[in-house]
C-alpha positions as a Markdown table, in Angstrom:
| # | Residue | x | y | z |
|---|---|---|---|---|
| 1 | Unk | 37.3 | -15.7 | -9.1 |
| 2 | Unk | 36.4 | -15.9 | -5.4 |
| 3 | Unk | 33.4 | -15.7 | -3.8 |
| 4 | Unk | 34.2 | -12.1 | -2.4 |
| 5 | Unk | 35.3 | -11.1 | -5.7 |
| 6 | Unk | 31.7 | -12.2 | -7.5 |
| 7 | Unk | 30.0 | -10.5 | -4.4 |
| 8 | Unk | 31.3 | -7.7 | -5.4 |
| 9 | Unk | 30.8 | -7.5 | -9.0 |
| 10 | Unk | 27.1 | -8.8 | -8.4 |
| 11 | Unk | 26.9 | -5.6 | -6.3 |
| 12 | Unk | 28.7 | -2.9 | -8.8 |
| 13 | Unk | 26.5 | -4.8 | -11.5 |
| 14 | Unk | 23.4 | -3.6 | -9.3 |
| 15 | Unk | 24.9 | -0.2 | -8.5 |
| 16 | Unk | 24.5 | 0.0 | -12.1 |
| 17 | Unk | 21.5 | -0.7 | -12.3 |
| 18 | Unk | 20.0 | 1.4 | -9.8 |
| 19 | Unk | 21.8 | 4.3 | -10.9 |
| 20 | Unk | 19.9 | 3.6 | -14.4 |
| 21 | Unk | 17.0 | 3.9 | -12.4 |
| 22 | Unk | 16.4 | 6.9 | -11.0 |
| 23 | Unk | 17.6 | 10.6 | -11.4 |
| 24 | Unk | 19.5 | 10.9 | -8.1 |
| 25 | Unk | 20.6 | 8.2 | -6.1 |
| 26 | Unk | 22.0 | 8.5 | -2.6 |
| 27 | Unk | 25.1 | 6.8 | -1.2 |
| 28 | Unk | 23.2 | 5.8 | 2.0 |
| 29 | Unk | 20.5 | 4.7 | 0.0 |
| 30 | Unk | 22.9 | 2.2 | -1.5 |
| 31 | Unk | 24.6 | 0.9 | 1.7 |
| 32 | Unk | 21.3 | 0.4 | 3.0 |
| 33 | Unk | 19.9 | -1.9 | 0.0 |
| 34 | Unk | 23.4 | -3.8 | -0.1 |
| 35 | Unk | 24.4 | -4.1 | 3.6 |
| 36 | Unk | 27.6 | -3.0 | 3.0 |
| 37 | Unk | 29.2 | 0.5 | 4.4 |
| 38 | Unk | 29.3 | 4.1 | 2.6 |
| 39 | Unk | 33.0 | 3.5 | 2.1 |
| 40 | Unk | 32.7 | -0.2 | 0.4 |
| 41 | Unk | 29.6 | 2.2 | -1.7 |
| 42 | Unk | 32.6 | 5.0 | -2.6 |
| 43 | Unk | 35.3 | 2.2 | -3.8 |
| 44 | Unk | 32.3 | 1.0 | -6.2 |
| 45 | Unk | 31.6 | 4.1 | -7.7 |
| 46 | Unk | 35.5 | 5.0 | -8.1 |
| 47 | Unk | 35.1 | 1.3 | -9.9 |
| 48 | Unk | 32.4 | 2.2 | -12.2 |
| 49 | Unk | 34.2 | 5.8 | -12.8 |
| 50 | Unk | 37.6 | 3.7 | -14.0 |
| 51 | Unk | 36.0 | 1.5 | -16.2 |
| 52 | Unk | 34.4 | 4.4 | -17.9 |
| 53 | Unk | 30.9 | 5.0 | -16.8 |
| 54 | Unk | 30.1 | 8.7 | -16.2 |
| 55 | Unk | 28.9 | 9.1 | -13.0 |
| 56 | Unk | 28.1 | 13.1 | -12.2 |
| 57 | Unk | 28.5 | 13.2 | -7.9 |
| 58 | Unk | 26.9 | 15.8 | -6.2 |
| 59 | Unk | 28.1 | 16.8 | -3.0 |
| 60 | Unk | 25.8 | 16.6 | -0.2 |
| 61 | Unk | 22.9 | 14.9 | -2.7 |
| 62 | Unk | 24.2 | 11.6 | -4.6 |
| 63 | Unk | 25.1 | 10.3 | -7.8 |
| 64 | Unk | 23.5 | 10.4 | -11.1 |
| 65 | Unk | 24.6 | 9.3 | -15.0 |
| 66 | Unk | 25.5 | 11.9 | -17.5 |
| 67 | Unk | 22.2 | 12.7 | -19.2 |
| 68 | Unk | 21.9 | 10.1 | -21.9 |
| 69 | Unk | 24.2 | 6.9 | -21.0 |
| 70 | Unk | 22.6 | 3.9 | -21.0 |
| 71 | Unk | 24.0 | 0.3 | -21.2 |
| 72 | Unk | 22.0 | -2.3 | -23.4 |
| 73 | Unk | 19.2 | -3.6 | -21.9 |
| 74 | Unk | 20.0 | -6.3 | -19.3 |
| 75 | Unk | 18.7 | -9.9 | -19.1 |
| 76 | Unk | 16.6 | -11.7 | -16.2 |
| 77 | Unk | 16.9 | -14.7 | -14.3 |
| 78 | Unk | 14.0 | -17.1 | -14.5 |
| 79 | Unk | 13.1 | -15.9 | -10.9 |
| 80 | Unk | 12.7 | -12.4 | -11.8 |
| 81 | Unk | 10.8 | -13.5 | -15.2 |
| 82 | Unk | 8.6 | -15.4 | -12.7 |
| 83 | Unk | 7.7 | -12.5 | -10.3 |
| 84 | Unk | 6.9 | -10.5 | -13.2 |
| 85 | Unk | 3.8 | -12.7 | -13.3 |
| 86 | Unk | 2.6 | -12.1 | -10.2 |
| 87 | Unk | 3.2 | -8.4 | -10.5 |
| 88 | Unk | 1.0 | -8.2 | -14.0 |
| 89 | Unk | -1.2 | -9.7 | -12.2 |
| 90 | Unk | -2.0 | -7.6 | -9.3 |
| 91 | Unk | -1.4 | -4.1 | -11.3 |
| 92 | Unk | -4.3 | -5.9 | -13.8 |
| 93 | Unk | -6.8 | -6.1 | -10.4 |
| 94 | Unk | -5.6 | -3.8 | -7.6 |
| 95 | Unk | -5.1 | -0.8 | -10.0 |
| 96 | Unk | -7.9 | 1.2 | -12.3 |
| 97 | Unk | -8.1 | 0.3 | -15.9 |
| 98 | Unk | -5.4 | 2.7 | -17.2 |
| 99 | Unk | -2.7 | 1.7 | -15.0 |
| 100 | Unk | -3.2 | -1.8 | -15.2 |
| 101 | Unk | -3.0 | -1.5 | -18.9 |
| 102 | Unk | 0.0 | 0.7 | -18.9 |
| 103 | Unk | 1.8 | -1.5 | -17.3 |
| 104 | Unk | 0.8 | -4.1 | -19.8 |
| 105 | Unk | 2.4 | -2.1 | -22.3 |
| 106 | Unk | 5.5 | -2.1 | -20.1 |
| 107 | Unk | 5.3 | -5.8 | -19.6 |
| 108 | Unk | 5.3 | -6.2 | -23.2 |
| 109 | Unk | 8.9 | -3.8 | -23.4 |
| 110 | Unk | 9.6 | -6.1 | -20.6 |
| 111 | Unk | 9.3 | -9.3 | -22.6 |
| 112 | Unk | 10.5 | -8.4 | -25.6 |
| 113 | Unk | 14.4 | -8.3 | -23.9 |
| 114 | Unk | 14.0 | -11.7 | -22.4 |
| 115 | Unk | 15.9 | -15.0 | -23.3 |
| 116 | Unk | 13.5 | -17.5 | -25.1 |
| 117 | Unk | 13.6 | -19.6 | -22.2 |
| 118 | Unk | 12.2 | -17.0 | -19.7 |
| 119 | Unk | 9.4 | -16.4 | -22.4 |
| 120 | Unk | 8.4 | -19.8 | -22.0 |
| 121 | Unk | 8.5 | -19.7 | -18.3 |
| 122 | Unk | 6.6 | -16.5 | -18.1 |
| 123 | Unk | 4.2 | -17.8 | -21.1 |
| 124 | Unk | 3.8 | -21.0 | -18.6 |
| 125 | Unk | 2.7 | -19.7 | -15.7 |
| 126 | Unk | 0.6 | -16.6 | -16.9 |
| 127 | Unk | -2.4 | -19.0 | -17.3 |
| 128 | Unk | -2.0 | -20.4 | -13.7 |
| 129 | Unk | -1.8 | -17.6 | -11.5 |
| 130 | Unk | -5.0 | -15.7 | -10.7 |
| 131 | Unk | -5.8 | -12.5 | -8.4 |
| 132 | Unk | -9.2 | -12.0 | -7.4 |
| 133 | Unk | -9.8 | -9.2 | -5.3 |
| 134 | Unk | -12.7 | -9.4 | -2.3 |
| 135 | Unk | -14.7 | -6.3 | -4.1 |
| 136 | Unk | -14.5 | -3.4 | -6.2 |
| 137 | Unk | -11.2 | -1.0 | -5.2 |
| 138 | Unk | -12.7 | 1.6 | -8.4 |
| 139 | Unk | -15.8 | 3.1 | -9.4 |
| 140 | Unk | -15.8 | 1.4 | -12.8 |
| 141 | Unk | -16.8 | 4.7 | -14.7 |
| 142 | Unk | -13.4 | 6.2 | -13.9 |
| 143 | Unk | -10.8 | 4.2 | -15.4 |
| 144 | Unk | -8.4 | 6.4 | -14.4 |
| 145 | Unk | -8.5 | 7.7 | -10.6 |
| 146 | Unk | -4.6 | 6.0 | -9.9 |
| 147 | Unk | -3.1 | 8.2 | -13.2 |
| 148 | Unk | -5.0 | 11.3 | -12.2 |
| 149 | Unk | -4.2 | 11.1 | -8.6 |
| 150 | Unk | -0.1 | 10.2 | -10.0 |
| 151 | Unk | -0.6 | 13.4 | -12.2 |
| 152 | Unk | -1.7 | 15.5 | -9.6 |
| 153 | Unk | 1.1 | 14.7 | -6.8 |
| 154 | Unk | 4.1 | 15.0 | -9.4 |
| 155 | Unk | 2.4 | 17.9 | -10.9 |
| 156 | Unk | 1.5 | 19.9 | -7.8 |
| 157 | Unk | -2.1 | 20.4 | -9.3 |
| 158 | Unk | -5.7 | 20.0 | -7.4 |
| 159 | Unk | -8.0 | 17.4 | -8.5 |
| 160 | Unk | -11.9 | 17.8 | -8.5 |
| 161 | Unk | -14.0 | 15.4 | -7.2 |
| 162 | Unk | -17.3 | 14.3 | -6.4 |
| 163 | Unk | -17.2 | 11.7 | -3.5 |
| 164 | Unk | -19.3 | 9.8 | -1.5 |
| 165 | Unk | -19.0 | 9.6 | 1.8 |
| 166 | Unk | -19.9 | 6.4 | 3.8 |
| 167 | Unk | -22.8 | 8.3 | 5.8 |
| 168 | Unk | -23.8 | 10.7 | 3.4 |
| 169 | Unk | -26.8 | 10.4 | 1.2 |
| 170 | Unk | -25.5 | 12.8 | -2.0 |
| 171 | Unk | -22.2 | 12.7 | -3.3 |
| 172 | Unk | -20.6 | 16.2 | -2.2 |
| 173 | Unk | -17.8 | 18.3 | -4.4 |
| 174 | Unk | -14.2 | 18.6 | -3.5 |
| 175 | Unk | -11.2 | 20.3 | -4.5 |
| 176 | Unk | -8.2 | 18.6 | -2.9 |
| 177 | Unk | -4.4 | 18.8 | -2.8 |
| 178 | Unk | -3.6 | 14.9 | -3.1 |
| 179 | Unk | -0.2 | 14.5 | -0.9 |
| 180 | Unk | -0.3 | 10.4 | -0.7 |
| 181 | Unk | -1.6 | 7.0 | -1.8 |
| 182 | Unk | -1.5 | 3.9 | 0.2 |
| 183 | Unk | -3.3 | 0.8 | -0.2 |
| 184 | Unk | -4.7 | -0.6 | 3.6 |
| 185 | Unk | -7.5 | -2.8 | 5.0 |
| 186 | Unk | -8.3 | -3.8 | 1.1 |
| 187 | Unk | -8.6 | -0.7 | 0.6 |
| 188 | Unk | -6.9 | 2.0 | -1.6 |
| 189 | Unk | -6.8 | 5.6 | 0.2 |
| 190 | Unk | -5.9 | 9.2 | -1.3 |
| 191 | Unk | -4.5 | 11.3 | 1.9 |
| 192 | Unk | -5.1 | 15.0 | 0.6 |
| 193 | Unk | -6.1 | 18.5 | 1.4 |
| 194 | Unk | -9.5 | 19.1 | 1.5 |
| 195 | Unk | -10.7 | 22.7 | 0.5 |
| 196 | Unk | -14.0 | 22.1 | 0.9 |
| 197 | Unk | -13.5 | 20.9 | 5.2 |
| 198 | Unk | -10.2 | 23.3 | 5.4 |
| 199 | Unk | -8.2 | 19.9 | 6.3 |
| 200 | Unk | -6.7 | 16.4 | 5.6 |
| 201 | Unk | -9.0 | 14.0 | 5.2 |
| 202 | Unk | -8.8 | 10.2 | 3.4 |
| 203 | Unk | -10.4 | 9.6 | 0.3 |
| 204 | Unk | -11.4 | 5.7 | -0.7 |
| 205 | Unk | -11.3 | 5.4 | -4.1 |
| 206 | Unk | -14.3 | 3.0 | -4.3 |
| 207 | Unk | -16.7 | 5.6 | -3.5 |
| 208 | Unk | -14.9 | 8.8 | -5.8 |
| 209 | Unk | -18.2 | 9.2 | -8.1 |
| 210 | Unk | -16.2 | 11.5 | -10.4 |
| 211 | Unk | -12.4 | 12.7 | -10.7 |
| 212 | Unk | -11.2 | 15.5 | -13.1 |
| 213 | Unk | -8.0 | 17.3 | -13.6 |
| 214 | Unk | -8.0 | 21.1 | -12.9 |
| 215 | Unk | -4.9 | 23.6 | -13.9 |
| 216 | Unk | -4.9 | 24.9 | -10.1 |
| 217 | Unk | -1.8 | 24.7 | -8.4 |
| 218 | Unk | -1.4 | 23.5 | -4.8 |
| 219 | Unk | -1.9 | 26.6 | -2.4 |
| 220 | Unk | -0.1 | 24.8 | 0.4 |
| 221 | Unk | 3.2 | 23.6 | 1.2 |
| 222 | Unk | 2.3 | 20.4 | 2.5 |
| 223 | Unk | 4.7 | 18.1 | 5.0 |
| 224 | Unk | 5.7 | 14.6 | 3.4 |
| 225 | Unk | 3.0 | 12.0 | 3.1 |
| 226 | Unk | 5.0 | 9.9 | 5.8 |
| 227 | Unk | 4.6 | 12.8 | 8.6 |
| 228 | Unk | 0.7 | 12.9 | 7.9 |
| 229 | Unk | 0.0 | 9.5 | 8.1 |
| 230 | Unk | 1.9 | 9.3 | 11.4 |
| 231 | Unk | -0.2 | 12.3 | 12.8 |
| 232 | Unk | -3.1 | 10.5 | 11.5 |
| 233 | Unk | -2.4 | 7.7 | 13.4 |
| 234 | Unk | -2.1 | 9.5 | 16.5 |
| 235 | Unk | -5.6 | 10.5 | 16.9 |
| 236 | Unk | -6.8 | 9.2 | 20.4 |
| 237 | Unk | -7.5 | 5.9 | 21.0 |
| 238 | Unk | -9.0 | 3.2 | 23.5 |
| 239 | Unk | -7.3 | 0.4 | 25.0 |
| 240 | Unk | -9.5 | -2.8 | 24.4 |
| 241 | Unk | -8.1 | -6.3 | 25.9 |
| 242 | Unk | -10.2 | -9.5 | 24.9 |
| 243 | Unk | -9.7 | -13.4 | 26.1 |
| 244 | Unk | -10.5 | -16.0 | 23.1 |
| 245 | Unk | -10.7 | -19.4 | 22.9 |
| 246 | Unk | -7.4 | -20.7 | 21.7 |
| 247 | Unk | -9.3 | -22.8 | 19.0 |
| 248 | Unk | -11.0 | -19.7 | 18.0 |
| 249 | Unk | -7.9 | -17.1 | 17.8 |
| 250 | Unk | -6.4 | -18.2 | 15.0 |
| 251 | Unk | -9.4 | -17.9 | 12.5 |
| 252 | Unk | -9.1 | -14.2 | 13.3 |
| 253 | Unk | -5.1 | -13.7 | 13.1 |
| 254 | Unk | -5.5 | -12.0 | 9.9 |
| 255 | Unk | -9.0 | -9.5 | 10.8 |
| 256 | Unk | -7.5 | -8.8 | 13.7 |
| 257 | Unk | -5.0 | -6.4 | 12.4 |
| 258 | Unk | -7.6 | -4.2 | 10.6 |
| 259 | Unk | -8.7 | -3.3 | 14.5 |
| 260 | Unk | -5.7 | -2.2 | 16.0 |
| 261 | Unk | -4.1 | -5.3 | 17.2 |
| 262 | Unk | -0.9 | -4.5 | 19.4 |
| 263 | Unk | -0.2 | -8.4 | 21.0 |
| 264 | Unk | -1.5 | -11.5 | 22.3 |
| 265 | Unk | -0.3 | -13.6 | 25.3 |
| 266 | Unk | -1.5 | -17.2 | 25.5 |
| 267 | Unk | -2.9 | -18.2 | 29.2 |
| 268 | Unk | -3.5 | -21.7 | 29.3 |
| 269 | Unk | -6.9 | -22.4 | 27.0 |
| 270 | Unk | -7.1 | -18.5 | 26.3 |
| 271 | Unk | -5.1 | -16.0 | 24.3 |
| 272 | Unk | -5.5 | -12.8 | 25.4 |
| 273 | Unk | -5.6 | -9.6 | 22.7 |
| 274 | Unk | -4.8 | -6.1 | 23.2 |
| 275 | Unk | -6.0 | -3.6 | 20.8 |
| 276 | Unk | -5.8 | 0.3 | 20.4 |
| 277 | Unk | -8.8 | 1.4 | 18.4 |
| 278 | Unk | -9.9 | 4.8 | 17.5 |
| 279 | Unk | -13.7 | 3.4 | 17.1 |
| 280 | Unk | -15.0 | 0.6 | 19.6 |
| 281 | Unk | -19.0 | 1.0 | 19.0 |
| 282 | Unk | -19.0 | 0.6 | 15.4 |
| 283 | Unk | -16.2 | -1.5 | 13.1 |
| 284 | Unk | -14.7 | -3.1 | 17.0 |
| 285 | Unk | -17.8 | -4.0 | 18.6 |
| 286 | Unk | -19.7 | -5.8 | 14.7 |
| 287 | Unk | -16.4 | -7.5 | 14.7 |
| 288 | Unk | -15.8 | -9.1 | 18.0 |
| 289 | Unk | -20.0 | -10.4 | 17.6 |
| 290 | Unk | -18.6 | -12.9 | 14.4 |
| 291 | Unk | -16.7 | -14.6 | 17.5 |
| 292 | Unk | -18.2 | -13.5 | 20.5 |
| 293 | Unk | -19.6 | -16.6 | 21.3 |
| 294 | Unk | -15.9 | -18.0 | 21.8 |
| 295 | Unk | -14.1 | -14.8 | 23.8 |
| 296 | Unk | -15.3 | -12.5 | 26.8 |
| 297 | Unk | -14.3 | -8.6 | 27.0 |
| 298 | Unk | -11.9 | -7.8 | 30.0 |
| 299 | Unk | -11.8 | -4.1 | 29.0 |
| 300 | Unk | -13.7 | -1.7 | 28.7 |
| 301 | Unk | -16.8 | -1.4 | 30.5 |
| 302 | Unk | -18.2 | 0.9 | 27.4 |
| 303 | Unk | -17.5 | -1.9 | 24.6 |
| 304 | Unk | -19.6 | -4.5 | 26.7 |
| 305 | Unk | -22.4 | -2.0 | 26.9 |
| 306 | Unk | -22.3 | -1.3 | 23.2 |
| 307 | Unk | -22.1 | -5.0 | 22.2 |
| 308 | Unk | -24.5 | -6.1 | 25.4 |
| 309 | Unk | -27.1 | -3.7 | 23.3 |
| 310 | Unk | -26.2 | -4.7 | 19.2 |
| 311 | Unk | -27.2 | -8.4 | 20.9 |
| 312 | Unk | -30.7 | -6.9 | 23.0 |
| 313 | Unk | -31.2 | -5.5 | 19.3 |
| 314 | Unk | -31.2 | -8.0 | 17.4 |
| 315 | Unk | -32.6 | -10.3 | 19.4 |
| 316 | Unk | -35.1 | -8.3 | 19.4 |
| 317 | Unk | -35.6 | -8.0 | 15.9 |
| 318 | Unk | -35.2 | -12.0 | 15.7 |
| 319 | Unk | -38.3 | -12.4 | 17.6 |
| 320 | Unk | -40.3 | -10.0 | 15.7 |
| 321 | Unk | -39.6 | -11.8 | 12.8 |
| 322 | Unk | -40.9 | -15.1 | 14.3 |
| 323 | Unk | -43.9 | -13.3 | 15.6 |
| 324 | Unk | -44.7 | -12.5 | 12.0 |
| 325 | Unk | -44.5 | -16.1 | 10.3 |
């Protein structure tokens, strides 16, 4: 068999697969994942028909499997077996106690298919990997924030909260429409409806005091998660450009990003970085003074008044407290 020939069954293999997957899967969808084009995608699937599969195709929406076919359980390469690992391992400290241990359970399902080889591998390496997150991503007296917020989206139904919001003193009460969640600036955010402010807002899960399932339907249609985190990104922001010291710029490669890097251009001994940030005088301005004894501000005049008067401060504060020794 020739290489194009094994390409190919490798791929229909896959198409497989994937249709085993999911409910619906789209002919685009396929092309896309396999690089190949919709009619190389049609010739598979008249493939998989001849051989006997039953594939249902709905015109205008994809392909799915005749409700209950299923092929035998399929067997992993050592690689795949491997990045199992390091999945278990993230779902076990990036997610809340529930869905980490439902996806044990589904590691277990997972195991019990694989080749005594791949056991050993996986058995190997699960006692060297670790994850250690930089803080708490939960409120450890809810368990299960991830599955409630999962529940909610699928089902359509409001979630009550009581949250605690970075400047407030008392928790406050919510009733929101959870549309989206995405993990950012290690962080994990709900994107919802408020009722409560009569908008979208963000939710961190670290600081949800209490989360409880309600039987009340969404009242709004709601536009896809993707569209409202684009408009949430366009709120209005402020051009900041900074020069560091070369030696300096690349401790802050990977900080930078949470500030709204854009690009860098190195000038001689310098590297000049241009940000767009929604919010120079607080998280901008605390961040550039961990470095700001290696980089000047070229723009704007408002940041160097800001951090010009966090330094007067604590200088200020510094000398009171060698006053009082």
């Amino acid at each position: 068999m020739d290489e194009a020939s094994l390409n190919r069954f490798d791929r229909i293999v896959a198409i497989m697969i994937q249709l085993q997957s999911k409910r619906i899967v789209k002919a685009r969808e396929l092309a896309d994942r396999f690089q190949v084009s919709l009619r190389t995608i049609y010739r598979d699937i008249r493939s998989l028909e001849a051989s006997g599969v039953p594939i249902i195709s709905k015109a205008g929406v994809g392909y799915a499997l005749m409700e209950g076919y299923r092929l035998p359980p399929v067997m992993f390469t050592r690689e795949e077996a491997g990045s199992f690992v390091a999945a278990e391992k993230l779902m076990q400290n990036f997610t809340d106690k529930a869905l980490g241990a439902s996806y044990a359970s589904a590691m277990y399902k997972i195991k019990s298919v694989l080749r005594g080889k791949e056991k050993d591998w996986i058995d190997t390496l699960e006692s060297q990997v670790i994850v250690a997150p930089a803080h708490s991503l939960f409120n450890h007296n809810i368990p299960n924030a991830l599955e409630i917020c999962f529940e909610s989206m699928a089902e359509k139904k409001q979630v009550f909260l009581h949250y605690k919001s970075f400047s407030a003193e008392e928790p406050s009460q919510r009733k929101i429409e959870p549309i989206g969640l995405y993990h950012e600036n290690n962080h994990w955010y709900v994107m919802a409806y408020c009722h409560l402010r009569s908008a979208y807002r963000q939710f961190r899960t670290d600081r949800i005091i209490l989360i409880e399932r309600t039987n009340c339907l969404f009242q709004l249609e709601h536009h896809s998660f993707e569209a409202l985190r684009q408009n949430d990104d366009s709120c209005q922001k402020v051009k900041v450009r900074i020069s560091v010291d070369k030696g300096m710029a690349k401790y802050i490669q990977n900080s930078r990003e949470y500030y709204g890097f854009v690009e860098e251009v190195t000038n001689g001994s310098q590297v000049e970085m241009t940000f767009m940030t929604s919010e120079i005088q607080k998280g901008f301005a605390r961040w550039y003074l961990m470095f700001g004894d290696y980089a000047t501000i070229l723009e704007p005049e408002a940041l160097k008044t800001h951090v010009a008067a966090l330094i007067a401060k604590t200088s200020s504060r510094l000398q009171d407290s060698f006053s009082q020794k």
